[in-house]
Biopython code that builds the backbone (N, CA, C, O; Angstrom):
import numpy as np
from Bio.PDB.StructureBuilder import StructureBuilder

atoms = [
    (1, "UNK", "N", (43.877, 19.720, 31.770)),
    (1, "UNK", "CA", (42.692, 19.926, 32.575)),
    (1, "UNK", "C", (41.555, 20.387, 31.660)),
    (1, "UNK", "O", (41.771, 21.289, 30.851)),
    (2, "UNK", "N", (40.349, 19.804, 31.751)),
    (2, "UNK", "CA", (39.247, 20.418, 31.071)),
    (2, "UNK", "C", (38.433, 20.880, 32.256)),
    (2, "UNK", "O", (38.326, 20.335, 33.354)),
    (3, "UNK", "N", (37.817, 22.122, 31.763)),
    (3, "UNK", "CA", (36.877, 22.391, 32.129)),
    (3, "UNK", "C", (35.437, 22.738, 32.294)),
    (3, "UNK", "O", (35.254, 23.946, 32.150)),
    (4, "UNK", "N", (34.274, 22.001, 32.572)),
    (4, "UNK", "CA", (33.455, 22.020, 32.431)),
    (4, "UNK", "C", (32.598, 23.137, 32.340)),
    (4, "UNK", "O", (31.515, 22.987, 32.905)),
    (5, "UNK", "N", (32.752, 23.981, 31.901)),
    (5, "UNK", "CA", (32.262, 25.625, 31.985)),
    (5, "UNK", "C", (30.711, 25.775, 32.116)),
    (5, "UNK", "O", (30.131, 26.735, 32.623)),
    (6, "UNK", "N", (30.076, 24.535, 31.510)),
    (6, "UNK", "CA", (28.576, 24.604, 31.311)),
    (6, "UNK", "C", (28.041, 23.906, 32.875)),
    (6, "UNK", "O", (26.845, 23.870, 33.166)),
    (7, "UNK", "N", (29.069, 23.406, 33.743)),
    (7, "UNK", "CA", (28.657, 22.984, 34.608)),
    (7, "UNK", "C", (29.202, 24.001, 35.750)),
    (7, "UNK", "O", (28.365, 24.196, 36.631)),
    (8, "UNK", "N", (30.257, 24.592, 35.894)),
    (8, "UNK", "CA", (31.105, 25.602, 36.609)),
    (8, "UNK", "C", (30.760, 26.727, 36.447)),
    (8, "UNK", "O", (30.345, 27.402, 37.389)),
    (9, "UNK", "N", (30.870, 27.258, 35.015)),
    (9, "UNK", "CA", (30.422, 28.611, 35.042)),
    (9, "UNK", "C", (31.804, 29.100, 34.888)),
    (9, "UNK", "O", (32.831, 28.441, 35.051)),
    (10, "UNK", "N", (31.686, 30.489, 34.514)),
    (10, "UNK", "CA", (33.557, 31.557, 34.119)),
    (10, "UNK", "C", (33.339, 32.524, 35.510)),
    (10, "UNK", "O", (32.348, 32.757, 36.202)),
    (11, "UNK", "N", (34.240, 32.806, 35.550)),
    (11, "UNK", "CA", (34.880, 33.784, 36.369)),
    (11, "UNK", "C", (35.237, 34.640, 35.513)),
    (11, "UNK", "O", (35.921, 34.187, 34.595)),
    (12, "UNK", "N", (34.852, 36.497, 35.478)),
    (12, "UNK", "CA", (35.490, 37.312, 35.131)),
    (12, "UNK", "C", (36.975, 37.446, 34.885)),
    (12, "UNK", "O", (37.618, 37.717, 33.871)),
    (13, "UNK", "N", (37.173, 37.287, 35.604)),
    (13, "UNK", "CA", (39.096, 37.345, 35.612)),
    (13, "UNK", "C", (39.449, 35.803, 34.745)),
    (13, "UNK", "O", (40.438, 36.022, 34.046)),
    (14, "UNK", "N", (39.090, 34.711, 34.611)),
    (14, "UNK", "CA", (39.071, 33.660, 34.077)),
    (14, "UNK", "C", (39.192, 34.242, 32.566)),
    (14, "UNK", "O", (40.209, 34.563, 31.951)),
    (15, "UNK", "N", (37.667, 34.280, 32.113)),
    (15, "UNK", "CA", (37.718, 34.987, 30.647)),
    (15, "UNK", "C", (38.826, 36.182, 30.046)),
    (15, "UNK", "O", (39.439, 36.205, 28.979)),
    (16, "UNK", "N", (38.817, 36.842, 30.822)),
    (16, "UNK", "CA", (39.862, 37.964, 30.931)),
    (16, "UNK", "C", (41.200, 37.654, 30.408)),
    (16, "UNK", "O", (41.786, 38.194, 29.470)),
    (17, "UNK", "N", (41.654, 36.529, 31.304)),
    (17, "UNK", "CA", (42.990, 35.875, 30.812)),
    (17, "UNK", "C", (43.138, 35.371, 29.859)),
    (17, "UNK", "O", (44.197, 35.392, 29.233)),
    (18, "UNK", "N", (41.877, 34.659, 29.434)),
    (18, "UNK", "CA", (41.840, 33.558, 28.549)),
    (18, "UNK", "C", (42.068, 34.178, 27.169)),
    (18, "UNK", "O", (42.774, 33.793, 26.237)),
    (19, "UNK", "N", (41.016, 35.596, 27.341)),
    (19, "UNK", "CA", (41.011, 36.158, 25.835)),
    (19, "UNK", "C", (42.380, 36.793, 25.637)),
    (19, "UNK", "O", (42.690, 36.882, 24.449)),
    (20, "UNK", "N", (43.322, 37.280, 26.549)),
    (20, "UNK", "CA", (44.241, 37.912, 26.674)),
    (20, "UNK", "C", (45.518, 36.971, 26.161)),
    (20, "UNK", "O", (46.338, 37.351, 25.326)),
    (21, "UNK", "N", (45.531, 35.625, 26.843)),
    (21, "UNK", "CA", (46.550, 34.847, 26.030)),
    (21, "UNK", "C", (45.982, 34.310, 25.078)),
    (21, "UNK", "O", (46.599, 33.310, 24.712)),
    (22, "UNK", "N", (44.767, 34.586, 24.302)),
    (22, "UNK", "CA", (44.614, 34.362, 22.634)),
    (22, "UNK", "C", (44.758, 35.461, 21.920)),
    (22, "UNK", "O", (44.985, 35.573, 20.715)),
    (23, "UNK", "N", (44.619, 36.244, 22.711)),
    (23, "UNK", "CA", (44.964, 37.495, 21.859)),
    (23, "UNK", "C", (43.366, 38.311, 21.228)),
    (23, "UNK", "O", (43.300, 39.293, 20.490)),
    (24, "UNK", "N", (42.726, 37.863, 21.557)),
    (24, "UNK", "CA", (41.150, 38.119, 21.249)),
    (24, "UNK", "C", (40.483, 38.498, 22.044)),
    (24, "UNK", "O", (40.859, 38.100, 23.146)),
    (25, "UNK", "N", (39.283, 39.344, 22.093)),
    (25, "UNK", "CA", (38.397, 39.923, 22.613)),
    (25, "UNK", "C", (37.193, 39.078, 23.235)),
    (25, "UNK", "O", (37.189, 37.849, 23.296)),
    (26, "UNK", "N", (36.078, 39.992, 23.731)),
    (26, "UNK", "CA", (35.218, 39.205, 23.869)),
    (26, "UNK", "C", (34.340, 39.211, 23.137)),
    (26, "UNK", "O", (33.264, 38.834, 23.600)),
    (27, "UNK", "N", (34.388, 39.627, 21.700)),
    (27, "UNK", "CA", (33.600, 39.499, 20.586)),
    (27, "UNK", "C", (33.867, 38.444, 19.838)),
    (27, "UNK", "O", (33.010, 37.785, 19.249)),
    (28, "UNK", "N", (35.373, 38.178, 19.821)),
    (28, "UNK", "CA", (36.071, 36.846, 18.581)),
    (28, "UNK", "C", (35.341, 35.640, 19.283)),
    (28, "UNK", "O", (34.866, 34.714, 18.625)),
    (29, "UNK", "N", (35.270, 35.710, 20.824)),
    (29, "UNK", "CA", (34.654, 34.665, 21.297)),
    (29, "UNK", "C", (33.266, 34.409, 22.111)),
    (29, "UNK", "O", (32.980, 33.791, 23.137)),
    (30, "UNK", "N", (32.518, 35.204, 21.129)),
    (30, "UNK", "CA", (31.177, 35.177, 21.407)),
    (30, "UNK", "C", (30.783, 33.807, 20.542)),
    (30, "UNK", "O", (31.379, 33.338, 19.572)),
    (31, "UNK", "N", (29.349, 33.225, 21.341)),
    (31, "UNK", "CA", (29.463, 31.814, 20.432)),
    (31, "UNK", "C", (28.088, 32.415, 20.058)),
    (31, "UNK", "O", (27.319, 32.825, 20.928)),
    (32, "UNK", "N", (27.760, 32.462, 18.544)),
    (32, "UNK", "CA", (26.737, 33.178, 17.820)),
    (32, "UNK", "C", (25.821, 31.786, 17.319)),
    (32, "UNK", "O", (24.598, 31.927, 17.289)),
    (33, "UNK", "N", (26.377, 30.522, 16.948)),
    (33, "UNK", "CA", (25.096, 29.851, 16.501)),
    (33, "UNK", "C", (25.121, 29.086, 18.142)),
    (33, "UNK", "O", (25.966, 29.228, 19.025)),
    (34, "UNK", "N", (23.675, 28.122, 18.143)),
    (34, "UNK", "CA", (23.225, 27.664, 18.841)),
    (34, "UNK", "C", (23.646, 28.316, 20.536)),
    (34, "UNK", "O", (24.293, 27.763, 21.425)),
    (35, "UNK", "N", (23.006, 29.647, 20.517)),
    (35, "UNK", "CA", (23.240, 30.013, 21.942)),
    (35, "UNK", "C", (22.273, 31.403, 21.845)),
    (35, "UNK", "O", (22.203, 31.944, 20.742)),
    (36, "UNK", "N", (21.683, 31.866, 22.743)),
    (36, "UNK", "CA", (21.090, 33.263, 23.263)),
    (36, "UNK", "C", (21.518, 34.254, 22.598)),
    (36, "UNK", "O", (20.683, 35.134, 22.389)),
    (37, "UNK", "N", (22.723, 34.435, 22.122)),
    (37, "UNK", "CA", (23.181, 35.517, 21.602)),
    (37, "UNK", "C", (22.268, 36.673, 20.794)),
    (37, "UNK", "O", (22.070, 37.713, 21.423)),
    (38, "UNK", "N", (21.868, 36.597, 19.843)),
    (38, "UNK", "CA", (21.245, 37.216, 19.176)),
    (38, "UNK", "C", (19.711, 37.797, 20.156)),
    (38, "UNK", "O", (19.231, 38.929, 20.225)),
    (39, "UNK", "N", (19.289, 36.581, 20.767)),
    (39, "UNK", "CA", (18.105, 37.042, 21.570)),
    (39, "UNK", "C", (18.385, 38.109, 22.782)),
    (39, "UNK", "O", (17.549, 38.886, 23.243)),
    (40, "UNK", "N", (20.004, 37.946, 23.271)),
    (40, "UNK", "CA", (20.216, 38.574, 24.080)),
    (40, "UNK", "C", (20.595, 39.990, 23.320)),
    (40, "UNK", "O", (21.150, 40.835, 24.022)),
    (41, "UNK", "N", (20.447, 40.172, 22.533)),
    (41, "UNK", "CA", (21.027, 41.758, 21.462)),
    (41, "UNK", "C", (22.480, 41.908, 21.731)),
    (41, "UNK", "O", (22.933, 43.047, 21.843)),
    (42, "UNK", "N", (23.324, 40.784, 21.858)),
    (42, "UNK", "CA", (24.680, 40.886, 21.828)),
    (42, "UNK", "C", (25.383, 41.116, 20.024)),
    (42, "UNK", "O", (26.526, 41.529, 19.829)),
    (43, "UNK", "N", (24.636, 40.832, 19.163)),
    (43, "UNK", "CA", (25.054, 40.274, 17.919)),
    (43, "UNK", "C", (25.292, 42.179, 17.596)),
    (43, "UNK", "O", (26.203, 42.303, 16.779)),
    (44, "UNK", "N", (24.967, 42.962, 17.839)),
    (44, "UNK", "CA", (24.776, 44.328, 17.363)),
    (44, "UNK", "C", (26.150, 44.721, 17.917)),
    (44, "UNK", "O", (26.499, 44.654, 19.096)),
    (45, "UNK", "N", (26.719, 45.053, 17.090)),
    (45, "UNK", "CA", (28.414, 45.651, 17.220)),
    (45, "UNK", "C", (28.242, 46.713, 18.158)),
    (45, "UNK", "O", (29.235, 46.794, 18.881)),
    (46, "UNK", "N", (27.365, 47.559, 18.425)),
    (46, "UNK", "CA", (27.409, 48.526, 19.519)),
    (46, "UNK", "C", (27.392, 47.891, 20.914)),
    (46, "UNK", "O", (27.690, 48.682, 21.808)),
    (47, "UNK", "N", (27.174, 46.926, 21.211)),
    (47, "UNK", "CA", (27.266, 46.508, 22.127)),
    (47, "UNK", "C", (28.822, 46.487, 23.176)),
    (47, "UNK", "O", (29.317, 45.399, 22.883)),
    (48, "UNK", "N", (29.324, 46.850, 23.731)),
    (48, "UNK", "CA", (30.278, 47.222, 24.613)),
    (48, "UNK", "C", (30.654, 45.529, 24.944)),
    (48, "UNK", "O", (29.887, 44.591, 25.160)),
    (49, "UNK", "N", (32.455, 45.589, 24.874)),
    (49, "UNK", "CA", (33.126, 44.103, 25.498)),
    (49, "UNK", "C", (32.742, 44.226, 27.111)),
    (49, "UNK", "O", (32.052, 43.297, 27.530)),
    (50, "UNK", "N", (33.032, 45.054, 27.877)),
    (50, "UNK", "CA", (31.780, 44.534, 29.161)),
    (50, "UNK", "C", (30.826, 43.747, 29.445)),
    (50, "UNK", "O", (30.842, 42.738, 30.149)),
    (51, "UNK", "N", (29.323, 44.609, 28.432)),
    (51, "UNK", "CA", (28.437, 43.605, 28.727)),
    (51, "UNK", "C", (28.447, 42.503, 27.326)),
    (51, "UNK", "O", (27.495, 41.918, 26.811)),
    (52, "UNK", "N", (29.523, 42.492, 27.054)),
    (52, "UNK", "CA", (29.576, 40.796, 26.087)),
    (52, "UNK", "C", (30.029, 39.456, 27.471)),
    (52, "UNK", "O", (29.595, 38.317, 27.640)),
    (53, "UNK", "N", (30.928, 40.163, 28.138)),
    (53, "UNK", "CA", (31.781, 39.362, 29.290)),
    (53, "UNK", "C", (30.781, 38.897, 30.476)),
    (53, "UNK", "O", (30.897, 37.752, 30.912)),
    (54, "UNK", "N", (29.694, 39.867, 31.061)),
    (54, "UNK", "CA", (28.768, 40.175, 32.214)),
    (54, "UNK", "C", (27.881, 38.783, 31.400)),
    (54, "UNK", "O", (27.789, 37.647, 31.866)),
    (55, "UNK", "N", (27.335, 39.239, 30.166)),
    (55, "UNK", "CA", (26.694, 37.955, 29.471)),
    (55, "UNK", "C", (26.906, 36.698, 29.777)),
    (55, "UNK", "O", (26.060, 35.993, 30.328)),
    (56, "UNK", "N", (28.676, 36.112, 29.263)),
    (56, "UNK", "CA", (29.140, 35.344, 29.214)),
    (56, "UNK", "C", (29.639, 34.333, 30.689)),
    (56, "UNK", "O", (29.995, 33.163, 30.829)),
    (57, "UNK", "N", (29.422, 35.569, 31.676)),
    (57, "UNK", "CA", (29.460, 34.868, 32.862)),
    (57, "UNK", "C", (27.693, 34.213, 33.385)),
    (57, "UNK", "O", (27.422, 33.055, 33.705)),
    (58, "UNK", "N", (26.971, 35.123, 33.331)),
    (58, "UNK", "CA", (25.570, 34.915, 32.904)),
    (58, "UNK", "C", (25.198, 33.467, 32.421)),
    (58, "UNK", "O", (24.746, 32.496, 33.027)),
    (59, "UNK", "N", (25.578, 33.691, 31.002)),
    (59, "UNK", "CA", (25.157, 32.546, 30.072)),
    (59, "UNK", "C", (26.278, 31.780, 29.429)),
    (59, "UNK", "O", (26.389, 31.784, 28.203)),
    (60, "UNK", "N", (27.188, 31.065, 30.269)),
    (60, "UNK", "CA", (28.452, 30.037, 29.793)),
    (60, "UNK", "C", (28.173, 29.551, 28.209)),
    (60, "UNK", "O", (29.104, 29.414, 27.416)),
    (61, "UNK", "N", (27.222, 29.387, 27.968)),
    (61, "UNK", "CA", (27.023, 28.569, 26.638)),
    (61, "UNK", "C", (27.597, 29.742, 25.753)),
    (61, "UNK", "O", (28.306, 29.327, 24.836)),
    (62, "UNK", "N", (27.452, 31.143, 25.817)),
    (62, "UNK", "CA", (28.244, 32.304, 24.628)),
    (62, "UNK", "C", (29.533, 32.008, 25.166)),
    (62, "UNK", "O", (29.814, 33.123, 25.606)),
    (63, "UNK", "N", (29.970, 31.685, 25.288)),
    (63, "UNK", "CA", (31.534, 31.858, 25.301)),
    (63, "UNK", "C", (31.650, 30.386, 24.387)),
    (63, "UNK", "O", (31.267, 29.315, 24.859)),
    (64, "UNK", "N", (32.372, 30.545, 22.695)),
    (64, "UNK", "CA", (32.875, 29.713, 21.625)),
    (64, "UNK", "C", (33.634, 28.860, 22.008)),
    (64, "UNK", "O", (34.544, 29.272, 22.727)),
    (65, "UNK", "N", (33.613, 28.009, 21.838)),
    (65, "UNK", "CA", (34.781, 26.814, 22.130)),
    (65, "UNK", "C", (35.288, 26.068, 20.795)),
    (65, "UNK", "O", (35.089, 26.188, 19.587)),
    (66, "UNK", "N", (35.890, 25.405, 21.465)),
    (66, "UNK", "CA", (37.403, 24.833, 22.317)),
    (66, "UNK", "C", (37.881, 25.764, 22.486)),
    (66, "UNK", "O", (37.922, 26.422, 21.446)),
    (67, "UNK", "N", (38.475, 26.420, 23.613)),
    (67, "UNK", "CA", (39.477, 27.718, 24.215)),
    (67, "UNK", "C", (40.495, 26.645, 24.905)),
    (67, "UNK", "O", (40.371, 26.128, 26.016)),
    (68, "UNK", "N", (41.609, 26.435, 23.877)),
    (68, "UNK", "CA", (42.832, 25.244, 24.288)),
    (68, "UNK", "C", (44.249, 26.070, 24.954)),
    (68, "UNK", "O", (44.885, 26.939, 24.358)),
    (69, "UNK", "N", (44.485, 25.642, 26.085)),
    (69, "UNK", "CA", (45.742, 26.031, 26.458)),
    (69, "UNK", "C", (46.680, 24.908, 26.995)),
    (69, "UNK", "O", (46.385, 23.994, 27.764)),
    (70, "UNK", "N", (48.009, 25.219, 26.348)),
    (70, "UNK", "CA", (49.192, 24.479, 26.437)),
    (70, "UNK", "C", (50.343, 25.133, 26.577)),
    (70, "UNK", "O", (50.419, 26.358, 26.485)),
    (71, "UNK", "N", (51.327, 24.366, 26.812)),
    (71, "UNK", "CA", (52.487, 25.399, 26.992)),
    (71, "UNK", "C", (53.089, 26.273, 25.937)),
    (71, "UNK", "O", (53.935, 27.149, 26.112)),
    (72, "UNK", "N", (52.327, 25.774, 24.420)),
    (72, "UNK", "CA", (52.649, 26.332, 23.273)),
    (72, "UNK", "C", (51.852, 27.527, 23.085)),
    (72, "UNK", "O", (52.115, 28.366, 22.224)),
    (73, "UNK", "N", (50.660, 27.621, 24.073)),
    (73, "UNK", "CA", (50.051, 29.003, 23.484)),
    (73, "UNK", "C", (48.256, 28.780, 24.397)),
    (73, "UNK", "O", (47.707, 28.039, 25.213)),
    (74, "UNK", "N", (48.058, 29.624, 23.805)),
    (74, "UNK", "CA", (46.076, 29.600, 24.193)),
    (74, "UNK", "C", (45.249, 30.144, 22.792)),
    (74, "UNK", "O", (45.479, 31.272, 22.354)),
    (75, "UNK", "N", (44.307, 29.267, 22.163)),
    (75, "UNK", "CA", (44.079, 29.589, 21.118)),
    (75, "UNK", "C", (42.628, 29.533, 21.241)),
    (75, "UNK", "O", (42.187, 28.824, 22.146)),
    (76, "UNK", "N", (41.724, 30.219, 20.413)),
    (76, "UNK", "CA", (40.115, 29.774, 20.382)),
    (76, "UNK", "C", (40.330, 28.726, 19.141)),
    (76, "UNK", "O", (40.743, 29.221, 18.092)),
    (77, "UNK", "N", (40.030, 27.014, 19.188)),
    (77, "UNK", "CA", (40.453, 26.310, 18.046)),
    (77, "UNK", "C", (39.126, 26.407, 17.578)),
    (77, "UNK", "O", (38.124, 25.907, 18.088)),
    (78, "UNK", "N", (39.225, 27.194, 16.414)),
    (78, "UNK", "CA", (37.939, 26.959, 15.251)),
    (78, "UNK", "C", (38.469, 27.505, 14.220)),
    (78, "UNK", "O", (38.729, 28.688, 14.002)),
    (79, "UNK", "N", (38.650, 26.386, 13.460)),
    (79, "UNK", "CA", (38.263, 24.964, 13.197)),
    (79, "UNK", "C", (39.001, 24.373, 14.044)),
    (79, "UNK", "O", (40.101, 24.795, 14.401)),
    (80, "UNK", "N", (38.364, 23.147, 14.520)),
    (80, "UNK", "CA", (39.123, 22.377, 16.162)),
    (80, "UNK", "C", (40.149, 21.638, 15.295)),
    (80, "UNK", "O", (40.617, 20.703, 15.945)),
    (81, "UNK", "N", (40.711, 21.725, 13.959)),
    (81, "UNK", "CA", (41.810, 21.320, 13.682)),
    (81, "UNK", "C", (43.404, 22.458, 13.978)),
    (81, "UNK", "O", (44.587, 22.414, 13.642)),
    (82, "UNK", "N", (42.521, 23.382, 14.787)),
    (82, "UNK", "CA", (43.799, 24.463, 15.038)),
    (82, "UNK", "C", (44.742, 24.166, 15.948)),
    (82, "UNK", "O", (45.849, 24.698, 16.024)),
    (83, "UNK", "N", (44.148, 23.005, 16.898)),
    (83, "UNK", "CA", (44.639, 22.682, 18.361)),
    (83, "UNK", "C", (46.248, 21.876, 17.745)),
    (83, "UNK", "O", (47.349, 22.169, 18.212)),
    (84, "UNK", "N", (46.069, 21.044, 16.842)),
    (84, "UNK", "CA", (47.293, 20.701, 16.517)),
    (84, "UNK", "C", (48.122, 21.651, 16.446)),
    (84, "UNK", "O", (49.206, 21.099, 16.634)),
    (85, "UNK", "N", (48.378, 23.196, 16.229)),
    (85, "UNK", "CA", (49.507, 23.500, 16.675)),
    (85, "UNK", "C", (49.672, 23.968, 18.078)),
    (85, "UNK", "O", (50.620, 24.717, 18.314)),
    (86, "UNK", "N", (48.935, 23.649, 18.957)),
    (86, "UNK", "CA", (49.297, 23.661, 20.425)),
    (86, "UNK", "C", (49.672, 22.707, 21.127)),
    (86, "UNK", "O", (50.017, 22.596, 22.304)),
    (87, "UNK", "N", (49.509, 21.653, 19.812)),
    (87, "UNK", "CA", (50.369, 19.709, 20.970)),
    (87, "UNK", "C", (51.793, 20.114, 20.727)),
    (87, "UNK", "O", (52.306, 21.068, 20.141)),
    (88, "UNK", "N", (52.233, 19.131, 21.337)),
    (88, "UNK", "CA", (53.515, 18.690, 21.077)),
    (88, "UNK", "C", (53.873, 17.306, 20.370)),
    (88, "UNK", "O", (54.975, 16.972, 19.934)),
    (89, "UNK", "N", (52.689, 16.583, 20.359)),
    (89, "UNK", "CA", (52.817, 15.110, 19.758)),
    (89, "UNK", "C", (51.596, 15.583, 19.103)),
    (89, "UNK", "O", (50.989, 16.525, 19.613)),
    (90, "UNK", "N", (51.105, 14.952, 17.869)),
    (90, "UNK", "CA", (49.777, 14.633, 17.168)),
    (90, "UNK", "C", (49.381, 12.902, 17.964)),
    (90, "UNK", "O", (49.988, 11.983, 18.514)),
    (91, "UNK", "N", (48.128, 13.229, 17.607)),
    (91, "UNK", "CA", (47.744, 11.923, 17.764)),
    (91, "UNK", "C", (47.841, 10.938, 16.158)),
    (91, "UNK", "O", (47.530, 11.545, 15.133)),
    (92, "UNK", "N", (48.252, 9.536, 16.050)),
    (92, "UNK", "CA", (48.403, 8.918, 15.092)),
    (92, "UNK", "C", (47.567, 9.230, 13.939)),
    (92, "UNK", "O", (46.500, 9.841, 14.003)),
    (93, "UNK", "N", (48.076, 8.803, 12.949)),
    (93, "UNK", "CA", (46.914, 9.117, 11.582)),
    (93, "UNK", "C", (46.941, 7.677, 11.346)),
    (93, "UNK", "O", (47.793, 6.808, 11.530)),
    (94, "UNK", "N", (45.712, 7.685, 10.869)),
    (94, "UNK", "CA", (44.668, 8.917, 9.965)),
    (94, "UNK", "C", (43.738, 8.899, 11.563)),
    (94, "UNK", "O", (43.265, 8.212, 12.468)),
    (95, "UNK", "N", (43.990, 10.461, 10.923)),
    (95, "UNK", "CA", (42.943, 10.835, 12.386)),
    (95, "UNK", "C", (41.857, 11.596, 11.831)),
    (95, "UNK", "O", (42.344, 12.416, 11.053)),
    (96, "UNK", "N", (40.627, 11.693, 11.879)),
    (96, "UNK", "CA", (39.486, 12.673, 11.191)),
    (96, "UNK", "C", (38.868, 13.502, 12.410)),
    (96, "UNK", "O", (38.659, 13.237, 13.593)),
    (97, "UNK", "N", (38.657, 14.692, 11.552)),
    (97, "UNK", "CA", (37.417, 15.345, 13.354)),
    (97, "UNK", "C", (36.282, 14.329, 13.282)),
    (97, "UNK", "O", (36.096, 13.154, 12.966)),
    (98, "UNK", "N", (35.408, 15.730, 13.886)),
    (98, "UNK", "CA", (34.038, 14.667, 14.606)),
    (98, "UNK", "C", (33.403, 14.434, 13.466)),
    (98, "UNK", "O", (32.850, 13.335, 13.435)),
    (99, "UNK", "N", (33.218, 15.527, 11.893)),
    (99, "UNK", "CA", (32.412, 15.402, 10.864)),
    (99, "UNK", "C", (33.325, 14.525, 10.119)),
    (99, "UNK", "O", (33.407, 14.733, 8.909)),
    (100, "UNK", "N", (33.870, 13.792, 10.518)),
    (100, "UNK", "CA", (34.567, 12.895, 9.478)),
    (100, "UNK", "C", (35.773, 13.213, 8.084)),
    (100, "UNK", "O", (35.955, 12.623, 7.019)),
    (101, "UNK", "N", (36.443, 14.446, 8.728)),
    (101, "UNK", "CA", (36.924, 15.340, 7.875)),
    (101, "UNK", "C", (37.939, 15.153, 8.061)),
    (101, "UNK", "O", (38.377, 15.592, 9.124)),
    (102, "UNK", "N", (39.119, 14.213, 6.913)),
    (102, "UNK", "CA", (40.862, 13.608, 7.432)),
    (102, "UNK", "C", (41.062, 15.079, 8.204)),
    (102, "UNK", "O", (40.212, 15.962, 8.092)),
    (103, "UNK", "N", (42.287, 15.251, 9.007)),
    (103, "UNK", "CA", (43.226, 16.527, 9.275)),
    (103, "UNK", "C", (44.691, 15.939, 9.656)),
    (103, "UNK", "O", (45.652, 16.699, 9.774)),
    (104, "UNK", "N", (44.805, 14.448, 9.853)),
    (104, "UNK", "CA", (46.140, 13.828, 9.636)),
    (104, "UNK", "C", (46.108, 12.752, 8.953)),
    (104, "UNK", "O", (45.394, 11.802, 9.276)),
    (105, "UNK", "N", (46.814, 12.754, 8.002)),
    (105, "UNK", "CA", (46.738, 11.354, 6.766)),
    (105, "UNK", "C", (47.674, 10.107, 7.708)),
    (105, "UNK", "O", (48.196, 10.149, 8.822)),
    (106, "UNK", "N", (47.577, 9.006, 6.628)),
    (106, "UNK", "CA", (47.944, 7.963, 7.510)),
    (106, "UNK", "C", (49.339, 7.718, 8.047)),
    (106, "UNK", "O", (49.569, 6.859, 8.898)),
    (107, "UNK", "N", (50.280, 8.523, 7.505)),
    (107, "UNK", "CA", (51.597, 8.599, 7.121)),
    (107, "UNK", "C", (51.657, 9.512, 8.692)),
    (107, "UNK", "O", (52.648, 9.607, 9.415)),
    (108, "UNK", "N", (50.751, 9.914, 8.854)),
    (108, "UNK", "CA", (50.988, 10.985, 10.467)),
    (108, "UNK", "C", (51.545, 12.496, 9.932)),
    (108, "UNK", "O", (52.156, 13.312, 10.623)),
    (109, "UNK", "N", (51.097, 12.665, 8.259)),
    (109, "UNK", "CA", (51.113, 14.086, 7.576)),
    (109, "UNK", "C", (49.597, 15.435, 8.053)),
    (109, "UNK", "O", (48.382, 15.262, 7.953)),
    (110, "UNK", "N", (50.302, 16.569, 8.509)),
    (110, "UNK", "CA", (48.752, 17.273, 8.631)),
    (110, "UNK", "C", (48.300, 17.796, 7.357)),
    (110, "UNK", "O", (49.142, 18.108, 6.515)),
    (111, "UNK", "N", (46.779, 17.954, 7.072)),
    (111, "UNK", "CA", (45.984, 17.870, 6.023)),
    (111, "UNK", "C", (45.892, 19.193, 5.786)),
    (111, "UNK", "O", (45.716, 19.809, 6.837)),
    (112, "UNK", "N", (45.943, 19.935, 4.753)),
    (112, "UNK", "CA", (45.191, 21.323, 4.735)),
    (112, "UNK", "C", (46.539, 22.495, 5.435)),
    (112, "UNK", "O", (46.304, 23.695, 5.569)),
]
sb = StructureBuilder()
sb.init_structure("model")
sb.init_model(0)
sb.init_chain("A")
sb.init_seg("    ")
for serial, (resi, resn, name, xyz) in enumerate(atoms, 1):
    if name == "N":
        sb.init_residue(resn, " ", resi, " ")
    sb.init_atom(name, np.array(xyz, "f"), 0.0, 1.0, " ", f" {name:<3s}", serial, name[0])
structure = sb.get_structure()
């Protein structure tokens, strides 16, 4: 299931879980480039995980992505080559991300 978050929006209790089965806060998954963040004075470590979360329901775009869950786990994938250890199959190689960067050679070996 994906979810469109920029069109839906989070639910408190949503985020909550999410950071909880990654094991991360709501700081690891603050999204700092291309988003409000900084304008909103979230970037200042004094800032309380509350109003990072109150934000993030606020303004969907701070919350970092890919936030991948599978039966193997829930991870924030960055670098989005992290998600491979949450498949169970890879997809065929040679597979590259979006910047054109191998992460499975042709042999169906992972890169790095």
């Amino acid at each position: 299931m994906i979810v469109e978050y920029l069109k839906t929006g989070w639910t408190k209790p949503q985020l909550l879980a999410l950071f909880a089965a990654a094991g991360i806060g709501p700081r690891d998954a603050l999204r700092v480039k291309k988003s409000p963040a900084a304008e909103l004075g979230l970037i200042d470590p004094s800032v309380a995980d509350e109003d990072i979360v109150e934000a993030m329901i606020a303004h969907p775009i701070l919350v970092e992505r890919p936030i991948v869950v599978t039966a193997k786990g829930t991870a924030l994938c960055r670098p989005s080559e992290q998600v491979l250890d949450l498949l169970d199959r890879w997809p065929p190689g040679p597979f590259a991300k979006e910047d054109g960067e191998l992460v499975i050679d042709a042999e169906g070996k992972r890169i790095g």
